[in-house]
Z-matrix of the N, CA and C atoms (Angstrom, degrees):
N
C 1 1.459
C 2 1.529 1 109.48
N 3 1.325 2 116.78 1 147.79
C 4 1.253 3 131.18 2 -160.08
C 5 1.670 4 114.75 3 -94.69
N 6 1.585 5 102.34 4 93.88
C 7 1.881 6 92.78 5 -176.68
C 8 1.171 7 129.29 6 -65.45
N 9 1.643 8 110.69 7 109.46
C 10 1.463 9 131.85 8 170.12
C 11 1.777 10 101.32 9 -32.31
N 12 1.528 11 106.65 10 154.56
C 13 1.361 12 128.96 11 137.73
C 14 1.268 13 109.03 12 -127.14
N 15 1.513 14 99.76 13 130.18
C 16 2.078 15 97.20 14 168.66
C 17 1.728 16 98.55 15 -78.11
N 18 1.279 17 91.40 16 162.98
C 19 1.679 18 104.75 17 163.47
C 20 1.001 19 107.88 18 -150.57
N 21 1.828 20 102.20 19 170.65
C 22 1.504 21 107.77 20 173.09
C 23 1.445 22 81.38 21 -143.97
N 24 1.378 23 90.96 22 -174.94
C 25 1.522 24 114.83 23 -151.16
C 26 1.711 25 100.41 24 -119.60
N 27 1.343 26 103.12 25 93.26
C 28 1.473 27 113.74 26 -179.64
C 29 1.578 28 109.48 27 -48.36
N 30 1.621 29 106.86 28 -71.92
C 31 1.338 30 112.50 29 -172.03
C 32 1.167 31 104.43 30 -156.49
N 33 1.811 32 120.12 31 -167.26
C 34 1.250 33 132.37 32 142.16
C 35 1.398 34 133.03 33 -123.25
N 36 1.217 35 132.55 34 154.32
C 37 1.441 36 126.17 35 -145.99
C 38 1.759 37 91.31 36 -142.84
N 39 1.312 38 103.82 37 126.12
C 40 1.696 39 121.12 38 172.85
C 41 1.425 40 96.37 39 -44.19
N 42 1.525 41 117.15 40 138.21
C 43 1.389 42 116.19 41 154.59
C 44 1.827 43 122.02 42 -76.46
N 45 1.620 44 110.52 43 119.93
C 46 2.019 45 98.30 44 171.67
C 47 1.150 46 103.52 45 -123.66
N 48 1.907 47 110.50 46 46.59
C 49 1.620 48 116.74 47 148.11
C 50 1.234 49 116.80 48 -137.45
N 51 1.023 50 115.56 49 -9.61
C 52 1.613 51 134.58 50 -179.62
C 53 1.430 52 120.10 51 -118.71
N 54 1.369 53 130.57 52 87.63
C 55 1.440 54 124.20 53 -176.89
C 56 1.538 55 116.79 54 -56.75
N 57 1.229 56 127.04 55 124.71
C 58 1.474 57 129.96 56 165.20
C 59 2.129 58 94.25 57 82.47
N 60 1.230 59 81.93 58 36.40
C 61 1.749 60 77.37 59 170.42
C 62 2.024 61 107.03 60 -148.86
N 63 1.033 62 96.36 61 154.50
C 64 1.664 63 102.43 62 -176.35
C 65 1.613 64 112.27 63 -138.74
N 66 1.696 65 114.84 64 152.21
C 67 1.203 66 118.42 65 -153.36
C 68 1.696 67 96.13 66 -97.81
N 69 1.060 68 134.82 67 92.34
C 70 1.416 69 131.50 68 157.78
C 71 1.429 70 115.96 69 -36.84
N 72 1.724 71 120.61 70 109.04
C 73 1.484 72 129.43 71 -176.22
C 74 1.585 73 105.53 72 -79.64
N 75 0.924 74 148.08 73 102.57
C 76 1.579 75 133.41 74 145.72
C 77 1.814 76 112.41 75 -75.88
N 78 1.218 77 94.12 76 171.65
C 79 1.712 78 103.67 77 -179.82
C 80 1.568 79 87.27 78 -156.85
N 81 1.333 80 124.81 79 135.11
C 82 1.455 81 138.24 80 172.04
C 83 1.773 82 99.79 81 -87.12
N 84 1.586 83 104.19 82 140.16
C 85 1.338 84 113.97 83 171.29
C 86 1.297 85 126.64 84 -36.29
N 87 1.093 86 159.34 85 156.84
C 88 1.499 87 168.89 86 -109.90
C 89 1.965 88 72.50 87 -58.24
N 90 0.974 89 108.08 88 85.60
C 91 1.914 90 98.18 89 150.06
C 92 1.897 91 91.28 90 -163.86
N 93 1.211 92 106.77 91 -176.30
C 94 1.391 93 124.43 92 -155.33
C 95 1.598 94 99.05 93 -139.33
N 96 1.746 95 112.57 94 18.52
C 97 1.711 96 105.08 95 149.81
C 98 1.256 97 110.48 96 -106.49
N 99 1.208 98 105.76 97 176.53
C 100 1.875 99 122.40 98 -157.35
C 101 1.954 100 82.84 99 -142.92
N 102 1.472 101 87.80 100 139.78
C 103 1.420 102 117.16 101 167.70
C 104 1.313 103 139.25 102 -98.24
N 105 1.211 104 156.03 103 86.51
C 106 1.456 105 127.34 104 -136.73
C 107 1.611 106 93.22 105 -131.66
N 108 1.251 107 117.20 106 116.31
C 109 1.413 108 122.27 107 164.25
C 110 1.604 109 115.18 108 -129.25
N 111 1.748 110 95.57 109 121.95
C 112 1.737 111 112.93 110 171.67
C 113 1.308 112 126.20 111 -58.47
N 114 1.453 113 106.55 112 112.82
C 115 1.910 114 117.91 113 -168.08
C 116 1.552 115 88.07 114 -106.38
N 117 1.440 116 95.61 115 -171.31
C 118 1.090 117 120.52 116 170.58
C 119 1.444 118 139.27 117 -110.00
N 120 1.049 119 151.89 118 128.88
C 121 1.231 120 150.00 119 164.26
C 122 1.503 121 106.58 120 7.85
N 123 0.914 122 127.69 121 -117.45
C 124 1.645 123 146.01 122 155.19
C 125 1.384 124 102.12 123 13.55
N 126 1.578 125 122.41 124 -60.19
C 127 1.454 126 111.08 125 -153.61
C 128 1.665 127 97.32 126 -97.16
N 129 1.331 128 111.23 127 -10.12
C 130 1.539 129 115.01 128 176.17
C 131 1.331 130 119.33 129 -82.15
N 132 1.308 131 111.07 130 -13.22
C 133 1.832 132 129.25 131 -169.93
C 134 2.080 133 83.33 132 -84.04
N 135 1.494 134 98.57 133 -45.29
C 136 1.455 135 94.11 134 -175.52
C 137 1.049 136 120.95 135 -57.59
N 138 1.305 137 123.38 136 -43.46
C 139 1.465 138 130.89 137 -166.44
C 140 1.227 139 101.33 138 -86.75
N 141 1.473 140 149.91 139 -37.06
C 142 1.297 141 137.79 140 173.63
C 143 1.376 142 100.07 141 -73.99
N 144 1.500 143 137.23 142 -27.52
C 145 1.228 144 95.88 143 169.99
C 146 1.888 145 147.89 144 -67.50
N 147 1.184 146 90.87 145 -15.87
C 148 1.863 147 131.80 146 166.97
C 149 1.655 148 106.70 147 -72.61
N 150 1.227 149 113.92 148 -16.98
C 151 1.465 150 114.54 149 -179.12
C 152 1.245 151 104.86 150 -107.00
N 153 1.439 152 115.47 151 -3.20
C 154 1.840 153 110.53 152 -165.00
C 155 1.663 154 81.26 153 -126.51
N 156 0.842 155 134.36 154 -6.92
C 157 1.836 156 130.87 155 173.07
C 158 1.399 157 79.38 156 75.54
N 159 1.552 158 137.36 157 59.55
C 160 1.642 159 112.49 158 157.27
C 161 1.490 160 103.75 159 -113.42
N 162 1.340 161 117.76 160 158.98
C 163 1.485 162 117.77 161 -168.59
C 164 1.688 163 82.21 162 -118.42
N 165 1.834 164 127.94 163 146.88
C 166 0.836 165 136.08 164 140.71
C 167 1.288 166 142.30 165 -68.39
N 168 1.464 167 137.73 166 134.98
C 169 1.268 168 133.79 167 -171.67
C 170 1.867 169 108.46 168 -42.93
N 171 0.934 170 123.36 169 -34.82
C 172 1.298 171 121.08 170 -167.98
C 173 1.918 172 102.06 171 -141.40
N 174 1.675 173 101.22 172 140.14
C 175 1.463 174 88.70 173 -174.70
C 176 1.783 175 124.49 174 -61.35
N 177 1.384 176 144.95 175 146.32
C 178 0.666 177 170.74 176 -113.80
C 179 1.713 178 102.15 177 -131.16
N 180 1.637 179 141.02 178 134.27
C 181 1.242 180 114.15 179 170.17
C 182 1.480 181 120.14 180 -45.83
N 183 1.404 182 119.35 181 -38.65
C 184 1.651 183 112.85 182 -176.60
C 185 1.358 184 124.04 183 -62.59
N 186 1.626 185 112.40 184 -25.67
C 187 1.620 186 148.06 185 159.71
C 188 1.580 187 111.33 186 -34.45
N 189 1.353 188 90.50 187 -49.37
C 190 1.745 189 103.45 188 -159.41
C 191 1.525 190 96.64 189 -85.00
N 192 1.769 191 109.84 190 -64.12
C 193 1.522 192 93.20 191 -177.76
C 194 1.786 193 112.23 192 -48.73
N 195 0.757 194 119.01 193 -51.93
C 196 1.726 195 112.20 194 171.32
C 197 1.570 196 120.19 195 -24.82
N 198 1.116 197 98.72 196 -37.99
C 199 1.341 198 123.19 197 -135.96
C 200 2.061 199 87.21 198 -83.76
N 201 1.506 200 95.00 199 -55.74
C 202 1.607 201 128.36 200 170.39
C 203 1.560 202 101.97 201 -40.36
N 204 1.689 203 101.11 202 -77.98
C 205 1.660 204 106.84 203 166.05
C 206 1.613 205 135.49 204 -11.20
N 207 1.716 206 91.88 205 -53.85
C 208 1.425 207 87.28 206 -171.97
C 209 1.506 208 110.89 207 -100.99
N 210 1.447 209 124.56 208 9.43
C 211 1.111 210 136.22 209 -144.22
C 212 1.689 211 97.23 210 -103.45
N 213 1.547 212 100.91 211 -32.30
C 214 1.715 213 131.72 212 -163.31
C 215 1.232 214 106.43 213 -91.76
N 216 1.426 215 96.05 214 -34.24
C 217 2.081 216 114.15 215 -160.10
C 218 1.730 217 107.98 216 68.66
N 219 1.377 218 110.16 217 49.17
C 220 1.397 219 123.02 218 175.18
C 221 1.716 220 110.04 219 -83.54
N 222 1.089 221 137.51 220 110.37
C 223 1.217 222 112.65 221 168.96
C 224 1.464 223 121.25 222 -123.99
N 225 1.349 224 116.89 223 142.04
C 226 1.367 225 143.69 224 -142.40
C 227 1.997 226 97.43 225 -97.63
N 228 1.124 227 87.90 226 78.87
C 229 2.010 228 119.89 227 -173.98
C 230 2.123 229 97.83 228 -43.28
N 231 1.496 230 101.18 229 -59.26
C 232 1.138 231 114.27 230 171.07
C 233 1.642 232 128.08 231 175.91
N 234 1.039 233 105.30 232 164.96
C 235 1.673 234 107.32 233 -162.52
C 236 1.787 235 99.76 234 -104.02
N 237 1.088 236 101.05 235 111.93
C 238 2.021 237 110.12 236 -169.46
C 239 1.758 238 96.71 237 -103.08
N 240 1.833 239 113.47 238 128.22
C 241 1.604 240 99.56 239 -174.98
C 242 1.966 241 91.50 240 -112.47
N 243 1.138 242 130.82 241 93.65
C 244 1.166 243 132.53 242 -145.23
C 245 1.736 244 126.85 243 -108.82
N 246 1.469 245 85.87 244 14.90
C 247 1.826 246 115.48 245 178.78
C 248 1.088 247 110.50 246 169.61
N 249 1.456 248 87.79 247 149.69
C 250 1.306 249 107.05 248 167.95
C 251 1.642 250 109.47 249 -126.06
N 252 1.541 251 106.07 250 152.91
C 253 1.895 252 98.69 251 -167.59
C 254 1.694 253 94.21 252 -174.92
N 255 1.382 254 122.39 253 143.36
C 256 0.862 255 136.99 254 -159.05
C 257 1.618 256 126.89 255 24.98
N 258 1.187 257 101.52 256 43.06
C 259 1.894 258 103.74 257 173.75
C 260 2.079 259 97.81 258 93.92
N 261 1.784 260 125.54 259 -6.73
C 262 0.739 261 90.19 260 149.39
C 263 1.410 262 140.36 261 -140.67
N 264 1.246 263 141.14 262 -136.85
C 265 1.925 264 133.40 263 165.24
C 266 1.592 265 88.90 264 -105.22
N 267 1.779 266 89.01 265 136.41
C 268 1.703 267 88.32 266 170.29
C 269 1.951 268 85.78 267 -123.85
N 270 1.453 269 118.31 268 135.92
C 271 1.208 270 152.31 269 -161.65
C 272 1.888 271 113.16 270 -108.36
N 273 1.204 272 128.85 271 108.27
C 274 1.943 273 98.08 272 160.09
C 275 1.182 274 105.77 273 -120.81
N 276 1.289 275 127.03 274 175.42
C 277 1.323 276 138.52 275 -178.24
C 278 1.452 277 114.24 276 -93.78
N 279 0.910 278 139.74 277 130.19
C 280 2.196 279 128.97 278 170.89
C 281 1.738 280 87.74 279 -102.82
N 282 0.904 281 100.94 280 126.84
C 283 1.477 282 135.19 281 168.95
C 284 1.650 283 132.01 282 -103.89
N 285 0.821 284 120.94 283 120.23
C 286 1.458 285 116.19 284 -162.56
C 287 1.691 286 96.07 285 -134.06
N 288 1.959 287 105.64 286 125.06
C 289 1.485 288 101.89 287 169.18
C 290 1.740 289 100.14 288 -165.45
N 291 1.376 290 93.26 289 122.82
C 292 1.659 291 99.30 290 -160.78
C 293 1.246 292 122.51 291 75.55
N 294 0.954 293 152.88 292 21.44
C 295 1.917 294 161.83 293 120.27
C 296 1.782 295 91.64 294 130.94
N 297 1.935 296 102.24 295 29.47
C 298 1.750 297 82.41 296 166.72
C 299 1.685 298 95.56 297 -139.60
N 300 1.585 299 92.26 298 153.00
C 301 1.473 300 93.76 299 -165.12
C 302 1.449 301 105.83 300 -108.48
N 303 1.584 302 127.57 301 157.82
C 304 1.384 303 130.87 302 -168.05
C 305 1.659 304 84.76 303 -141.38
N 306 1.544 305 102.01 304 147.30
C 307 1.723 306 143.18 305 178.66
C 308 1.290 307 100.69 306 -102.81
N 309 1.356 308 137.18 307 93.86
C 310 1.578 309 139.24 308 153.71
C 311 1.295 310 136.45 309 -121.49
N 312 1.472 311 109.68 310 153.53
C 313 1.546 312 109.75 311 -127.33
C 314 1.406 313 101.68 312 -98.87
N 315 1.575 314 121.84 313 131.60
C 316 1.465 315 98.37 314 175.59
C 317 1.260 316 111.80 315 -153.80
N 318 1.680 317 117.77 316 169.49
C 319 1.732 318 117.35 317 176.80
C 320 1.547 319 80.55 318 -55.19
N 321 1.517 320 82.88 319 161.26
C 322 1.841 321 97.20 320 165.61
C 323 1.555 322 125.68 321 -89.18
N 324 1.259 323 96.13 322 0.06
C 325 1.760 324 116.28 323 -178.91
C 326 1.200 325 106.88 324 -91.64
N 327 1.473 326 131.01 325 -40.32
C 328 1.251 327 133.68 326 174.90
C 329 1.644 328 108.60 327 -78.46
N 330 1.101 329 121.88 328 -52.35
C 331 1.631 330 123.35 329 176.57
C 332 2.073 331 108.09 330 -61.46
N 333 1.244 332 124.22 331 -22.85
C 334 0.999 333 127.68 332 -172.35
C 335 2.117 334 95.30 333 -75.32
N 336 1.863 335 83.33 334 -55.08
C 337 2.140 336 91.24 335 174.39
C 338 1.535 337 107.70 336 -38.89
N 339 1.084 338 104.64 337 -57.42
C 340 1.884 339 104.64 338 179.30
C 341 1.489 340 123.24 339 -71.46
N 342 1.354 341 115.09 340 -17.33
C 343 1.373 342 95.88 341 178.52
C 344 1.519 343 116.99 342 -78.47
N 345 1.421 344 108.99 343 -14.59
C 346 1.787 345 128.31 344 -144.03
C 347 2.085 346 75.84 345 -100.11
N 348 1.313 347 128.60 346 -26.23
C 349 1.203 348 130.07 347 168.32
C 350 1.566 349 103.96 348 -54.81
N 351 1.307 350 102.09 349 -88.30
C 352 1.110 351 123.72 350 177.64
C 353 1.545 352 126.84 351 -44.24
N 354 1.174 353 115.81 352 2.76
C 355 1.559 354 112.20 353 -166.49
C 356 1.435 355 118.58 354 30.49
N 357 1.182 356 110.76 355 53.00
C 358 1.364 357 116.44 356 159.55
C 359 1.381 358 140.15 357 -91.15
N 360 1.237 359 131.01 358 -165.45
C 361 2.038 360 116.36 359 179.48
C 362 1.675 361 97.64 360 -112.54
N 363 1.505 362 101.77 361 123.97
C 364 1.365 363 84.03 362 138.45
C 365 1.589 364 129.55 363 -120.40
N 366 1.455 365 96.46 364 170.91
C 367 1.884 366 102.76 365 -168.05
C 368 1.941 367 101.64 366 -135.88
N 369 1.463 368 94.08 367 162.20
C 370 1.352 369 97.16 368 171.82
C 371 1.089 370 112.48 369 -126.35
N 372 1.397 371 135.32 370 -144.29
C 373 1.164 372 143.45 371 107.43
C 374 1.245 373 144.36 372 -60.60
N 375 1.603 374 104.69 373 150.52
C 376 1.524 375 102.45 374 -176.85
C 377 2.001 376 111.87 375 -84.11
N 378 1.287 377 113.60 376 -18.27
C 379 1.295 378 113.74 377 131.87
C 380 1.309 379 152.61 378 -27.79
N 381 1.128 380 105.36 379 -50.94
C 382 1.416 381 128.92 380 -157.80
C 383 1.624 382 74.76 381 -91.36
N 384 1.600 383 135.78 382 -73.23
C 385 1.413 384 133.77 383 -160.52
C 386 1.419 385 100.42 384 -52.36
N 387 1.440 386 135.81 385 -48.10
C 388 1.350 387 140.94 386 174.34
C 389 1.669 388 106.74 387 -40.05
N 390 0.633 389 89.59 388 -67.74
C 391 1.742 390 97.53 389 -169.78
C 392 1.653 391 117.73 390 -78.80
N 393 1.270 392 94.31 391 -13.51
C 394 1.894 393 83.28 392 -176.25
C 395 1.741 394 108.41 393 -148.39
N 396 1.301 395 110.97 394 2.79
C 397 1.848 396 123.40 395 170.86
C 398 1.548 397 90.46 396 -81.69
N 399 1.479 398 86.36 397 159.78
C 400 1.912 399 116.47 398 177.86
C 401 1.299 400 105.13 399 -111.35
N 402 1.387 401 134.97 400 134.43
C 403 1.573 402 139.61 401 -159.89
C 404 1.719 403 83.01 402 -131.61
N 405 1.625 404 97.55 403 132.62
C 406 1.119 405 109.22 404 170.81
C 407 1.695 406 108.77 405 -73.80
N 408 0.889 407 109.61 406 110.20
C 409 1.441 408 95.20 407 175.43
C 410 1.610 409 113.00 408 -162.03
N 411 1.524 410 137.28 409 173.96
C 412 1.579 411 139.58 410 -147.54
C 413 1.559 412 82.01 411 -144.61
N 414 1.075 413 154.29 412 89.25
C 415 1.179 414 130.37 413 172.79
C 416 1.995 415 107.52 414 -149.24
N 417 1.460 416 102.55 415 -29.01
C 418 1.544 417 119.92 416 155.79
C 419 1.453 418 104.05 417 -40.21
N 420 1.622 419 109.10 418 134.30
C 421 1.325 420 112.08 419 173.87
C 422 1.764 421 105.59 420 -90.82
N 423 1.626 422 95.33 421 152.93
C 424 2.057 423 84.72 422 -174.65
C 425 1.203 424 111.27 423 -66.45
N 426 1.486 425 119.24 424 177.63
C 427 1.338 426 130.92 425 -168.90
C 428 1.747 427 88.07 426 -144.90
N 429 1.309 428 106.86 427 149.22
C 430 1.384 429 128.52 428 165.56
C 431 1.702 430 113.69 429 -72.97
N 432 1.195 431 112.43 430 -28.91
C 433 1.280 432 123.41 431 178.66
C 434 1.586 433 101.86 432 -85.46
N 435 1.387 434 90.97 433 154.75
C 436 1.604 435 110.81 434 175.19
C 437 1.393 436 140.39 435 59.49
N 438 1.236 437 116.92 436 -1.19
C 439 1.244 438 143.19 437 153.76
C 440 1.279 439 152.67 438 -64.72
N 441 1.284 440 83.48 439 26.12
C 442 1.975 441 122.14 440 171.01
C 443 1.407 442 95.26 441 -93.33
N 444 1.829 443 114.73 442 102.65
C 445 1.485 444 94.90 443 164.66
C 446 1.238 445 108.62 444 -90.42
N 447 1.343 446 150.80 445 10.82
C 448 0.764 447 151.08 446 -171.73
C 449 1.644 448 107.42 447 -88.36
N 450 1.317 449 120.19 448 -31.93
C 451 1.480 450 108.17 449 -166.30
C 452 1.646 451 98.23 450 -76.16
N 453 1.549 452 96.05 451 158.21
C 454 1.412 453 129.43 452 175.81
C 455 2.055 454 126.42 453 -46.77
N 456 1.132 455 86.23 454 89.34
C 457 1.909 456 98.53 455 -178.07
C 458 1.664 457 90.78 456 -27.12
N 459 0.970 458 150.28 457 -63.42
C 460 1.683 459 139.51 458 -171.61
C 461 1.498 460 98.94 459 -47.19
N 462 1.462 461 110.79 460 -49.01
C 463 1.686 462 101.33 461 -161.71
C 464 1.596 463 100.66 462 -82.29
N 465 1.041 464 129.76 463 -8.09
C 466 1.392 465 135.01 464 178.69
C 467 1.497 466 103.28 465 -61.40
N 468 1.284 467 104.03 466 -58.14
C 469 1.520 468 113.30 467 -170.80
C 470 1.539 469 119.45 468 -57.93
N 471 1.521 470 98.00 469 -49.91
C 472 1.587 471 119.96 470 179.68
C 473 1.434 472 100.73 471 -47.36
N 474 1.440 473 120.88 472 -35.55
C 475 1.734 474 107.83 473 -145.98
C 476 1.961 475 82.61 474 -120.76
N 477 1.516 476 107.00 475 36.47
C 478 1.172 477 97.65 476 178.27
C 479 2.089 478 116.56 477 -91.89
N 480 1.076 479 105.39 478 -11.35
C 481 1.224 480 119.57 479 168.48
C 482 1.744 481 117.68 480 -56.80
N 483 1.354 482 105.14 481 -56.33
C 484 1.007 483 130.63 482 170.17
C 485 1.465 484 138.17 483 -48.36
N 486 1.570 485 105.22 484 -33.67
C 487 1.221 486 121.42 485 177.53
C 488 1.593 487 108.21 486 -79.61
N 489 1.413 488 106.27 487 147.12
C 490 1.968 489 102.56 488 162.24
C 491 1.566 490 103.69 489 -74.24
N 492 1.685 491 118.14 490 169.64
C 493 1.296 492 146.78 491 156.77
C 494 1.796 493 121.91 492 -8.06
N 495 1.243 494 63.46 493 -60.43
C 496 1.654 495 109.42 494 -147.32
C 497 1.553 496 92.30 495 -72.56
N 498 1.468 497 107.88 496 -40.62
C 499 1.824 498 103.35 497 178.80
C 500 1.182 499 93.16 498 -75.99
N 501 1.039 500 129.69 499 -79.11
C 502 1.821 501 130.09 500 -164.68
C 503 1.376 502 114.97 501 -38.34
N 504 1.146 503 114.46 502 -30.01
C 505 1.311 504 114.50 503 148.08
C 506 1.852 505 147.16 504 -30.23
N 507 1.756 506 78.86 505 -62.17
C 508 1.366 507 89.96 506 170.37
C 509 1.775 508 113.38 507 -97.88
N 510 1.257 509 125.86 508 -6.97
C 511 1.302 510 159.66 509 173.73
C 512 2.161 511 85.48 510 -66.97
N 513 1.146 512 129.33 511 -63.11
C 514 1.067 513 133.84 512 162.07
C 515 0.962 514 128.85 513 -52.67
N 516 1.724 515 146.64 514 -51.79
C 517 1.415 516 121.75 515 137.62
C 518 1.379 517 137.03 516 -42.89
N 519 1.404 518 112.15 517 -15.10
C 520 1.776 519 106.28 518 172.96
C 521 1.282 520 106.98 519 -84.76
N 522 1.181 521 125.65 520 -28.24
C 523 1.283 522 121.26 521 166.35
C 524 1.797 523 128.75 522 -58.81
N 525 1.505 524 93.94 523 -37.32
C 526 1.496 525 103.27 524 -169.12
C 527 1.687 526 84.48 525 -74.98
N 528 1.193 527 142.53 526 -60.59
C 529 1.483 528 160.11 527 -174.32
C 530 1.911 529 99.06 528 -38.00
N 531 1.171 530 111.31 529 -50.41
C 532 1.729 531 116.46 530 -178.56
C 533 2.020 532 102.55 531 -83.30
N 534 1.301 533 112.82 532 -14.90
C 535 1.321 534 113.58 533 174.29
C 536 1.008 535 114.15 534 64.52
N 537 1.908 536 106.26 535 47.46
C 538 1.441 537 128.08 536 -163.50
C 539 1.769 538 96.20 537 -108.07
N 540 1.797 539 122.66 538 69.59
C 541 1.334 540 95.40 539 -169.90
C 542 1.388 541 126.99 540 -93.80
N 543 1.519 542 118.64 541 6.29
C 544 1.274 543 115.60 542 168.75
C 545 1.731 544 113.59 543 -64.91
N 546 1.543 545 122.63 544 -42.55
C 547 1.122 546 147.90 545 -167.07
C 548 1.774 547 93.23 546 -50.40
N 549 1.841 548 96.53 547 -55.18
C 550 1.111 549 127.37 548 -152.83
C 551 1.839 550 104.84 549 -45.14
N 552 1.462 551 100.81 550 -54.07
C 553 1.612 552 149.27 551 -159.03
C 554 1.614 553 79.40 552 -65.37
N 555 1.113 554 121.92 553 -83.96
C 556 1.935 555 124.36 554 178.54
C 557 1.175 556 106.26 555 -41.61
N 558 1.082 557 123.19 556 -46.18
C 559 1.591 558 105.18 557 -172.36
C 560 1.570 559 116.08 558 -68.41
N 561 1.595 560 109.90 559 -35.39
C 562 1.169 561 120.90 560 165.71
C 563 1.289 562 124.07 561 -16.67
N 564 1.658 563 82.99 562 -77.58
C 565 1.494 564 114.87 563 -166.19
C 566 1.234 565 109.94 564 -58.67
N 567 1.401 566 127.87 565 -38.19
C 568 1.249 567 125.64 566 163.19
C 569 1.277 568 146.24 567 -35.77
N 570 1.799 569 86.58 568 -51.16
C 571 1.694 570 101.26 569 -170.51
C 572 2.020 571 92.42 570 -84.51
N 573 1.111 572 115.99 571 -22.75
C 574 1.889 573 95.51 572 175.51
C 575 1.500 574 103.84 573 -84.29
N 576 1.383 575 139.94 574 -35.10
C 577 1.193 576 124.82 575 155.59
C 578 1.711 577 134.79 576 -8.12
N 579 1.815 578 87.65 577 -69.18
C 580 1.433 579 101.47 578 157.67
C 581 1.086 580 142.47 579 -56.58
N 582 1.551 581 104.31 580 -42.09
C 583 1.370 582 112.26 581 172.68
C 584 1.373 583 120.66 582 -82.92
N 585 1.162 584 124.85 583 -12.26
C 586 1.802 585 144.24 584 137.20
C 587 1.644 586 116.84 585 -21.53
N 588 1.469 587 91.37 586 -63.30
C 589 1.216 588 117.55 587 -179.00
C 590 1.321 589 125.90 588 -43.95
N 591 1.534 590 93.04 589 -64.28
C 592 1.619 591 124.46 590 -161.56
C 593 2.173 592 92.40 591 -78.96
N 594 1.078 593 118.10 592 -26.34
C 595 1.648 594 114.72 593 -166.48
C 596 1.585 595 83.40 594 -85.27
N 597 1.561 596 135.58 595 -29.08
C 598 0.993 597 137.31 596 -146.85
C 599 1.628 598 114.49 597 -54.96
């Protein structure tokens, strides 16, 4: 059996590497990693609006499935985000209506919009946090490299080839430290890439 993590949904953070994209914050229950998965415009307008208590003039797609939900007496048990694979999170919904339950498949941006409807849980894996959560932590030794906070999140990325491990590393706690988590999320992705690579 597959060990759950609950989460909640810290925040969201402007994308300044990705135009028209935003960094979805998770934080796992009593723990001290952070989750960061890149949504989109559209489904992030959704979810902050559910986070700001604002109702839209007209329902919203996340609105409507809700809308369906309660209309059916469907209820949305919990939202499971249960891989990750080629750059993205694949998400399903468990559904429960009339004492039988249904597995459906979804972005995790859209199933995240409905759960935050629904007051439902979501969970991951303890996998998934292993391999792709950010741990607050000081324990990286410094590097001479990369320690311009000042240079430009685009040129960060660009000259990310270039850099060793070991900076991006610590290039990754200054980020998590400035509460830079889109930045955060690339650098990530980078350094398991490599290390993808290198186990390869």
């Amino acid at each position: 059996m597959t060990n759950k993590v609950k989460l909640s949904i810290l925040g969201i953070s402007f994308s300044q590497v990705q135009a028209g994209a935003y960094a979805l914050i998770f934080a796992e229950e009593n723990g001290i990693r952070r989750l960061p998965i890149v949504i989109g415009t559209p489904e992030a307008q959704s979810i902050a609006l559910v986070m700001e208590n604002m109702t839209p003039p007209r329902p919203l797609a996340h609105d409507l499935i809700y809308n369906i939900f309660e209309s059916l007496s469907i209820e949305l048990l919990e939202v499971f985000i249960y891989k990750f694979e080629d750059g993205a999170f694949f998400a399903e919904l468990l559904l429960r209506q009339d004492n039988r339950e249904f597995r459906i498949d979804s972005r995790t941006s859209d199933a995240v919009a409905i759960a935050l409807r629904t007051h439902s849980p979501i969970f991951t894996t303890e996998t998934i946090m292993q391999n792709m959560a950010i741990v607050f932590d000081e324990k990286e030794v410094l590097s001479t490299e990369f320690q311009n906070k000042d240079m430009e999140v685009e040129e960060i990325v660009e000259n990310m080839e270039e850099v060793k491990i070991d900076a991006l590393k610590k290039r990754l706690e200054e980020a998590i430290k400035d509460e830079d988590y889109e930045l955060a999320t690339k650098l990530r992705d980078e350094i398991n890439r490599r290390q993808g690579a290198e186990n390869g």
